[in-house]
N, C-alpha and C positions, 0 to 999 in steps of 0.2 A: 504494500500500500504506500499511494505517497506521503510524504509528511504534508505538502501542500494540502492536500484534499483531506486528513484529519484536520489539518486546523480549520479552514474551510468550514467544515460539519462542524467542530466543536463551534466557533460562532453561530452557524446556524442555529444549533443547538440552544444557548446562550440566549437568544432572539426568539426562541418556542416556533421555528418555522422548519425544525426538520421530520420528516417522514417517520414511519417507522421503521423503512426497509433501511434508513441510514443509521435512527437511535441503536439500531442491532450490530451494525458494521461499525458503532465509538465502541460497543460494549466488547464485541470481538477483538476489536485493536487492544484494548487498556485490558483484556485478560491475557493478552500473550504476552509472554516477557521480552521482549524487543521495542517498547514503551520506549519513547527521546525521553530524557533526561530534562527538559523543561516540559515535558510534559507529565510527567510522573505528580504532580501535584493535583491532575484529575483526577488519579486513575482510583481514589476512594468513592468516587461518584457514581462510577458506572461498576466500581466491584460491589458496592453496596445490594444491586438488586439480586448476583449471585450467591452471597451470602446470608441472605435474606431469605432465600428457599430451600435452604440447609437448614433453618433455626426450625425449632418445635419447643410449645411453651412445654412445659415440667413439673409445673409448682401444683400442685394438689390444690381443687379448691374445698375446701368444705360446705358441707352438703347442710343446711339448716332447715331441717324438716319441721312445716305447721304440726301443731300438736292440735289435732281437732274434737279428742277430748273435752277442753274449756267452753269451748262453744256449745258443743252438747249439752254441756252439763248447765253454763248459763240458760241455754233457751229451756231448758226442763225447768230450773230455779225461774225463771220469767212465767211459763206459763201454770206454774204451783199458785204462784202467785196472785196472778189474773184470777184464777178460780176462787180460791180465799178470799181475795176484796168481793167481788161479784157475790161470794156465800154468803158472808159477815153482812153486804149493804143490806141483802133478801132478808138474811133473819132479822132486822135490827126494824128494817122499813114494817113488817109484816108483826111482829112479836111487841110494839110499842104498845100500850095504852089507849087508846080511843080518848080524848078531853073535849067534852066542848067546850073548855074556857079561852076563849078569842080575845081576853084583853077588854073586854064591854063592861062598860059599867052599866048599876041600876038605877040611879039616882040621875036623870037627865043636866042637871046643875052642874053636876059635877063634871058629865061628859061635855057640856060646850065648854066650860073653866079648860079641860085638857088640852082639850082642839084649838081654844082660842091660843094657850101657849105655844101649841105645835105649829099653828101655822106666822105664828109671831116671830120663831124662829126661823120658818122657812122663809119668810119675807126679807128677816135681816141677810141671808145670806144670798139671798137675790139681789138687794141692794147693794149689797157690797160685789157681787160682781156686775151693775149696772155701773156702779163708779168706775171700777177698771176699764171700763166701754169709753170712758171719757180720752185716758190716755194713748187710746187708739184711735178715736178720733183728733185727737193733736196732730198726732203721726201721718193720721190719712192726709191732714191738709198740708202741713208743712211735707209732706214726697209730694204732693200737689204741686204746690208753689216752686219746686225746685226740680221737678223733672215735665218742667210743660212742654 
């Protein structure tokens, strides 16, 4: 081979515009030992892909088997469980007392006096969130005045 036409291809090469039938005829050159002597500083590039189909990995991997055990035994413990709440609500709902005492009173006086405080309260806490209403109507106007 010439040395003109390796160098040749190695720029090609260098520039990603050489073929494949030529990247085979660097690799050919740089395996034979008649390699020039400024040129020996390639010759790890293109040994690299023959030593490369020599290697085979070695290393043992370890094998880390699911233990499917846990889960079994979770989903048994979950549906123990389901069943028990669902038993306990049945007996609890069905097994109570029967009461007709709803909170009524018998004395009518006394029933508006209740009412009257109950809805005294409801009213305060209405009013106090009709105030808060205020400082969002601030806000509506002043984003008004300032995104027209």
């Amino acid at each position: 081979m010439e040395l003109d036409r390796i160098e040749n291809l190695l720029e090609k090469y260098f520039e990603a515009a050489t073929s494949i039938a030529e990247e085979k005829e660097l690799k050919n050159y740089f395996a034979s030992s008649d390699v020039a002597q400024h040129l020996k500083q390639y010759q790890p590039i293109f040994g690299y892909a023959t030593q490369a189909k020599h290697e085979q990995f070695k290393a043992t991997i370890p094998l880390i088997t699911k233990k499917r055990s846990s889960v079994v035994w979770f989903s048994v413990a979950a549906s123990v469980f389901v069943l028990l709440s669902v038993g306990l609500f049945t007996f609890n709902h069905y097994n109570q007392p029967k009461s007709n005492d709803l909170g009524t009173y018998e004395d009518p006086e006394v029933a508006f006096r209740e009412t009257r405080k109950a809805l005294a309260m409801i009213s305060e806490h209405v009013n106090t969130g009709i105030g808060s209403m205020n400082y969002l109507n601030e806000y509506e106007q002043t984003k008004n005045k300032i995104f027209k």
